[in-house]
C-alpha positions as CSV (number, residue, x, y, z in Angstrom):
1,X,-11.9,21.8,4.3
2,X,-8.6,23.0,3.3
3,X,-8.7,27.0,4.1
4,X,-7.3,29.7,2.4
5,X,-4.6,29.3,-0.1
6,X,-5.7,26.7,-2.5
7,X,-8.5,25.7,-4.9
8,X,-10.5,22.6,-4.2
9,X,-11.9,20.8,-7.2
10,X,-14.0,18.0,-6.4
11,X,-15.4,17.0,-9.9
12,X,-12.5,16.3,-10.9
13,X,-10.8,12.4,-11.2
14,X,-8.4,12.7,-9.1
15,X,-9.8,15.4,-7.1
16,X,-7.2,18.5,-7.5
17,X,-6.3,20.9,-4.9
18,X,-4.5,23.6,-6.5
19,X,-2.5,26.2,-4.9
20,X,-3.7,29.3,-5.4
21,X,-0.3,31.6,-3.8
22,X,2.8,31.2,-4.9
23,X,4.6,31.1,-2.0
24,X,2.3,28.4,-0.2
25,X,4.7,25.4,1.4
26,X,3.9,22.6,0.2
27,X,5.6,20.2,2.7
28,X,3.7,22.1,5.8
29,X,0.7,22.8,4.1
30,X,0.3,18.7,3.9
31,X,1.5,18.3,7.0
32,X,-1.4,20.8,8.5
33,X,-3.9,19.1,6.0
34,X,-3.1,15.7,6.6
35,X,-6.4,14.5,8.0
36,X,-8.4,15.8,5.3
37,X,-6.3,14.4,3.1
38,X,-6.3,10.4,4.3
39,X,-10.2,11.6,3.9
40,X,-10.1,11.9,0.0
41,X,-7.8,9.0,-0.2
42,X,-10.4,6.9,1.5
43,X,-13.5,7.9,-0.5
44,X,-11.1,8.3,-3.7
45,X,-8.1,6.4,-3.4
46,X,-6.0,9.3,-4.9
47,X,-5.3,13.0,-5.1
48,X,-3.3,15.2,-7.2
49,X,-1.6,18.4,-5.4
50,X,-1.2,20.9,-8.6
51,X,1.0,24.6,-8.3
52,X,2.9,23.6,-4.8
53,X,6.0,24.2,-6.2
54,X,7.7,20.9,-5.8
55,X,10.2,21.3,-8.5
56,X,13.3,18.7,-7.0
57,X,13.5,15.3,-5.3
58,X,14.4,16.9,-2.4
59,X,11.1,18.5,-1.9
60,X,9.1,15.9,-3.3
61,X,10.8,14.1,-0.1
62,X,10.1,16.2,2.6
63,X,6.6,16.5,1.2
64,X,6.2,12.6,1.0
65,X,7.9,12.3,4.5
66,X,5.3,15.1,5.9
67,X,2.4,12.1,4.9
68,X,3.3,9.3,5.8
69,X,5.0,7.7,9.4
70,X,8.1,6.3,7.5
71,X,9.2,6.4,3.7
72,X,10.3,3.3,2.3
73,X,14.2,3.5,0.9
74,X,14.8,-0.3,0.1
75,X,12.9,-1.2,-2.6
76,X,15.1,-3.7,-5.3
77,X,12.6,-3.4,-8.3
78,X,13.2,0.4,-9.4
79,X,16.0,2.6,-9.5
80,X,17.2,5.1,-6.6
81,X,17.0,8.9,-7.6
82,X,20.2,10.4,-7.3
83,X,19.1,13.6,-5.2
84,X,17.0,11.7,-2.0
85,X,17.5,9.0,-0.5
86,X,14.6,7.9,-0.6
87,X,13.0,8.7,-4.0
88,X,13.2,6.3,-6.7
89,X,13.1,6.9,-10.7
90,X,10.0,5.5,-12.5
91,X,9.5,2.1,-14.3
92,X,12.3,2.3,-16.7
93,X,9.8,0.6,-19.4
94,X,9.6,1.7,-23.2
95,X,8.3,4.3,-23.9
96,X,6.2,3.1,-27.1
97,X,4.4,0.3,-24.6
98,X,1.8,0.8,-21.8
99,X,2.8,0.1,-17.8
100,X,-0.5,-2.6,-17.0
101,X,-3.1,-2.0,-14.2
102,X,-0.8,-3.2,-10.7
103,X,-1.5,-2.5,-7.3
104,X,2.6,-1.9,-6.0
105,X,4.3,-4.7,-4.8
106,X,1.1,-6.7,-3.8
107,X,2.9,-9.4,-5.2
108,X,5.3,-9.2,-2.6
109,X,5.4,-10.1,1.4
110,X,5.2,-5.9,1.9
111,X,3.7,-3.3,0.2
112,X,3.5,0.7,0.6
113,X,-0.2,1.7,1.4
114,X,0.7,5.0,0.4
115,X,2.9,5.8,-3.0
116,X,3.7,9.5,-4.3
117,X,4.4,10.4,-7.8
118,X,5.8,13.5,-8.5
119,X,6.1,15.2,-12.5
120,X,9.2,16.7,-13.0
121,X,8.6,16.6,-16.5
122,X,5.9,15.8,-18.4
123,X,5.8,14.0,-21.7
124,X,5.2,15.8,-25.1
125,X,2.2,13.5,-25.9
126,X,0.8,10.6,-23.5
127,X,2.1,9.7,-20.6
128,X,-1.0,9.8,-18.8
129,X,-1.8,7.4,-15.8
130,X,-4.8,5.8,-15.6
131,X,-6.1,4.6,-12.2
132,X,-8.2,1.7,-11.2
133,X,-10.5,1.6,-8.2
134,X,-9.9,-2.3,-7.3
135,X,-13.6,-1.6,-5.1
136,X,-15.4,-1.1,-8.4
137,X,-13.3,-4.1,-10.0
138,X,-14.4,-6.5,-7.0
139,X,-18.1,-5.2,-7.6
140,X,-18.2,-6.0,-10.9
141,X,-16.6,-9.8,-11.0
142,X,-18.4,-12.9,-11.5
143,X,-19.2,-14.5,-8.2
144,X,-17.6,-17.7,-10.1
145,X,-14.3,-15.7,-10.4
146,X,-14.7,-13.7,-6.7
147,X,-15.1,-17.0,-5.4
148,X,-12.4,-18.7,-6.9
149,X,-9.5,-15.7,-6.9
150,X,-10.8,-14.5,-3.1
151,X,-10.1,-19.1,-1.8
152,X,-7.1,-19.5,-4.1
153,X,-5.1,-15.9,-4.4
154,X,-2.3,-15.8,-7.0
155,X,0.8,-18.1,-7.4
156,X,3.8,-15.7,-8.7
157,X,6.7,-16.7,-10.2
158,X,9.9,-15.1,-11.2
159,X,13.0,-16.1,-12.4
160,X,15.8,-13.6,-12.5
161,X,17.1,-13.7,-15.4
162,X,20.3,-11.3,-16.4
163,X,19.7,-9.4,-19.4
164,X,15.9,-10.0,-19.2
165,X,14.8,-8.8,-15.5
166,X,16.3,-6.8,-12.9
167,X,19.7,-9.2,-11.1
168,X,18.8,-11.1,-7.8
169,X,21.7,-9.1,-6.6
170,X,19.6,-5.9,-7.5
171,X,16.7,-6.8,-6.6
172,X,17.7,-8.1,-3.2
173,X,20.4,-5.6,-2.5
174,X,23.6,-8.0,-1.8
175,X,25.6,-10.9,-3.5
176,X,24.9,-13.3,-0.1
177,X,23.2,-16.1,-1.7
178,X,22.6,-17.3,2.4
179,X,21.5,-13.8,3.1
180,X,18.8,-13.9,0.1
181,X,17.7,-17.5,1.2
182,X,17.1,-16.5,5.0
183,X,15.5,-13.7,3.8
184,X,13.1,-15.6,1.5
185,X,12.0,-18.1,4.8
186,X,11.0,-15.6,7.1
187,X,9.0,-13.8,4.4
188,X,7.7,-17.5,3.3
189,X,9.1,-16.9,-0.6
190,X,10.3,-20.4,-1.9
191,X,13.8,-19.6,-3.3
192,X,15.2,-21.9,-5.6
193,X,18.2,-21.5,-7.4
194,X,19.1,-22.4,-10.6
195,X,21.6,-24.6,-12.4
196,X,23.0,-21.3,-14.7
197,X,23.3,-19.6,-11.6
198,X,19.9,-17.7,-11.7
199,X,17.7,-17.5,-9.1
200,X,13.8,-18.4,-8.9
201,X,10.9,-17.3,-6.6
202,X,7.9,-18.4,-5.8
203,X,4.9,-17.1,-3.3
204,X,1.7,-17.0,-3.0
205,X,-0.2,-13.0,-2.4
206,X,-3.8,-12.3,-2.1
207,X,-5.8,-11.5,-4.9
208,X,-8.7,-9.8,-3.0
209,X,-8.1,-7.8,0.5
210,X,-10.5,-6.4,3.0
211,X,-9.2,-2.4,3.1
212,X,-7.6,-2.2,6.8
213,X,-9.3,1.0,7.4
214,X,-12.7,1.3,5.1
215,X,-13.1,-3.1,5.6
216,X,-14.3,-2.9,2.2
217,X,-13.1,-5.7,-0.3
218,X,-10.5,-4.8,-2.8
219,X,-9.8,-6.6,-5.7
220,X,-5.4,-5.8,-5.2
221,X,-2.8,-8.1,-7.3
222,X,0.0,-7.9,-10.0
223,X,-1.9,-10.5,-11.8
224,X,-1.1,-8.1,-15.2
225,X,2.6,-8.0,-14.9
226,X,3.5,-11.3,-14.1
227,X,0.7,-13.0,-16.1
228,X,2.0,-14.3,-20.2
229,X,-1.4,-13.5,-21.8
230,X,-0.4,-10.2,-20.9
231,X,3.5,-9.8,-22.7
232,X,3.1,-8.4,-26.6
233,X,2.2,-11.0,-29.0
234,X,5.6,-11.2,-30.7
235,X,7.3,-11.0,-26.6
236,X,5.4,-14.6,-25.9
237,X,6.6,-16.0,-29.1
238,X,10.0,-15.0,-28.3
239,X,9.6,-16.7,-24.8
240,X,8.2,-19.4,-26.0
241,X,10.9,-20.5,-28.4
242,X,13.6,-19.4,-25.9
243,X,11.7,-21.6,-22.8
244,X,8.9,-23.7,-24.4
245,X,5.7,-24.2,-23.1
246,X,7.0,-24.4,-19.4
247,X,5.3,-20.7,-18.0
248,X,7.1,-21.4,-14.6
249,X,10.6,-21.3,-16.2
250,X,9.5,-17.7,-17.9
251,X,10.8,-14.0,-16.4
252,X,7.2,-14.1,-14.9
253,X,4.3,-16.1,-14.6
254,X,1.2,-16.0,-12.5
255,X,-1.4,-18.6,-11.8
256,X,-4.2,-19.1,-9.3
257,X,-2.6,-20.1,-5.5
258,X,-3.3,-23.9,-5.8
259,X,-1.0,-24.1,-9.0
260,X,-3.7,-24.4,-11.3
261,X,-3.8,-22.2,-14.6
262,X,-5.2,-18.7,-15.2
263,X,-6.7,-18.8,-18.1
264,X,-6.0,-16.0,-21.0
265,X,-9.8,-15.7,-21.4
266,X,-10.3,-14.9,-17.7
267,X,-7.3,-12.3,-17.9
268,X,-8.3,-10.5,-21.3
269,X,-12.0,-10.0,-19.6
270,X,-10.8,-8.8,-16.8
271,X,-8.2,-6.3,-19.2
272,X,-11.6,-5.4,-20.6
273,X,-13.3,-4.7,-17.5
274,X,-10.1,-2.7,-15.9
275,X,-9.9,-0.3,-19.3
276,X,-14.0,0.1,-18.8
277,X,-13.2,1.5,-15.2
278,X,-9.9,3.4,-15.5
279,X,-9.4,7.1,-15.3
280,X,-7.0,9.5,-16.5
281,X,-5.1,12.5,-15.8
282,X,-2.7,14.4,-17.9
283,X,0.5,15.5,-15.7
284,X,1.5,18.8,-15.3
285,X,5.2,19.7,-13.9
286,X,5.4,20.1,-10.5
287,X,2.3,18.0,-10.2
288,X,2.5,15.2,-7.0
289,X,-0.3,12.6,-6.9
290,X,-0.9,10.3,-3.9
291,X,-2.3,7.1,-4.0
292,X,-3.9,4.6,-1.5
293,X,-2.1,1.9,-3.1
294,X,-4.8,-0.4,-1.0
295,X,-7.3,1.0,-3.3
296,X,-6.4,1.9,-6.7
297,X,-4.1,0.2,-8.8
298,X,-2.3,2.1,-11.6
299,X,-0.8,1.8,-14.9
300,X,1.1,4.2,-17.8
301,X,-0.4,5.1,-20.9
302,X,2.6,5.2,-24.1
303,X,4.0,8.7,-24.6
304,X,6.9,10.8,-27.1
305,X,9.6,13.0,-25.7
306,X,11.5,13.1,-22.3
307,X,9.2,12.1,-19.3
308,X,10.3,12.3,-15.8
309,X,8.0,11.0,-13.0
310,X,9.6,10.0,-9.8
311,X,8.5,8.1,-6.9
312,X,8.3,7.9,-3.3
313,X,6.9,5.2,-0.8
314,X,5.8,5.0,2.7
315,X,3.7,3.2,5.2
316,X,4.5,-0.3,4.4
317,X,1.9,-3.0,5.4
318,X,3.1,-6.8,5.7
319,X,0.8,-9.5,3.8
320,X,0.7,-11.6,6.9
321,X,-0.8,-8.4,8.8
322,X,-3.3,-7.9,6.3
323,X,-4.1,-12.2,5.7
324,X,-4.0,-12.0,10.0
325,X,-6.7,-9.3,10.1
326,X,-9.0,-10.4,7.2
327,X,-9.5,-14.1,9.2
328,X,-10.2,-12.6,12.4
């Protein structure tokens, strides 16, 4: 499948190609292999490309770019990496507390269908990410709850808070209040802002999707991040005595699309069910992973020492594309 040069290992979860020369280029050796590769990511949903040598940003770039039709550089939730333009730094999240299960930005009008993570240092301990196959989750629901979340999708809602979340400025890239409020029509985002000055979203995202290329159903949400049964026990109680009982005036909230509540028993079973499914790898440096993030939804496990992971995304797919072709 992938010719001389590498090691394919197919038991393995992801499956690993590893190179097996030194002086094997990792950006044209994708390019070259990129049909076989859109092949594992369809039956896998993700692959790790061990030994290539991809030791900088700038590499881990071009071999992104050599994937994908068009890498995504304007993304307000994480940090640009200083050496590309358009690489970004991972979640900067504590290190002590697990990143939940979350499909990228399927919160949000548009979403990469392909995401790269590259190791530029691994952790002394932890750090692994586990993976999801959001097929396998959809399988294994209720047909009370695939019913329900499939008709009613998931009702976010942020507030940006300074000092708590990212800055509306941040996330949206300019201090234009107008700007952010045209912005939040066309991609039908209900932008209200607040009397301290803060600003508050709301919109509506699917919680199941039929795959655009495999037409199989995927159960693909941030319902974990946004959702308060989901914050550390001492977190909520801190929310709750800065903001009451009100969820919808917390950093982030989530409830089924009609408004009505999500229930913390209906999110700790499906916690339950996601850690039943989820796989791990241990990073390696120079490893790169890609993910269809259509598929597989991923997460961070806790970890000591310095970690670097950095990220790259490409091949963004509008919701209304996706809502357009599932009713059709």
């Amino acid at each position: 499948m992938f010719g001389l040069g590498v090691q394919f290992h197919d038991e393995s979860f992801p499956p690993l190609i590893r190179s097996a020369v030194a002086d094997l280029g990792a950006e044209a050796w994708a390019a070259e292999h990129r049909l076989p590769l859109e092949a594992l990511l369809r039956e896998h949903g993700a692959v790790v490309l061990r030994g290539f040598g991809v030791e900088s940003a700038e590499a881990f770039e071009a071999l992104a770019a050599s994937l994908v039709g068009e890498l995504y550089g304007d993304y307000g939730d994480l940090p640009h990496e200083k050496d590309a333009e358009q690489v970004y730094k991972s979640t900067p999240y504590p290190a002590e507390q697990s990143i939940l299960f979350h499909h990228e930005s399927s919160h949000m009008p548009q979403w990469p269908s392909r995401q790269f993570f590259c190791c530029l240092q691994p952790a002394s301990d932890g750090g692994a990410t586990p993976i999801v196959d959001g097929r396998k989750v959809w399988a294994a629901l209720p047909d009370e709850l695939r019913d329900r979340f499939e008709r009613l999708g998931i009702r976010y809602v942020r507030n940006f808070i300074p000092g708590i979340d990212v800055s509306w400025q941040q996330m949206f890239g300019t201090e234009d209040r107008d700007e952010v409020e045209a912005r939040c029509t066309a991609q039908d985002v209900l932008c209200d802002w607040r009397p301290d000055g803060s600003l508050r979203t709301v919109q509506h995202g699917p919680a199941v999707i039929r795959h655009p290329e495999t037409g199989e159903r995927v159960f693909f949400n941030q319902l974990f991040l946004h959702h308060t049964a989901c914050l550390e026990p001492s977190v909520r109680e801190v929310m709750r005595s800065i903001f009451g009982d009100d969820e919808t005036v917390y950093p982030r909230s989530a409830f089924f699309g009609d408004g009505s509540p999500i229930g913390d028993d209906v999110v700790n079973r499906l916690s339950e069910l996601y850690d039943s499914l989820a796989m791990r790898f241990v990073w390696e440096r120079g490893d790169v992973v890609i993910i269809d993030n259509m598929l597989v939804s991923h997460g961070r496990d806790p970890f000591e020492g310095q970690r670097k992971i950095i990220v790259a995304m490409g091949d963004m797919v509008s919701r209304a594309a996706v809502t357009a072709a599932a009713a059709s």
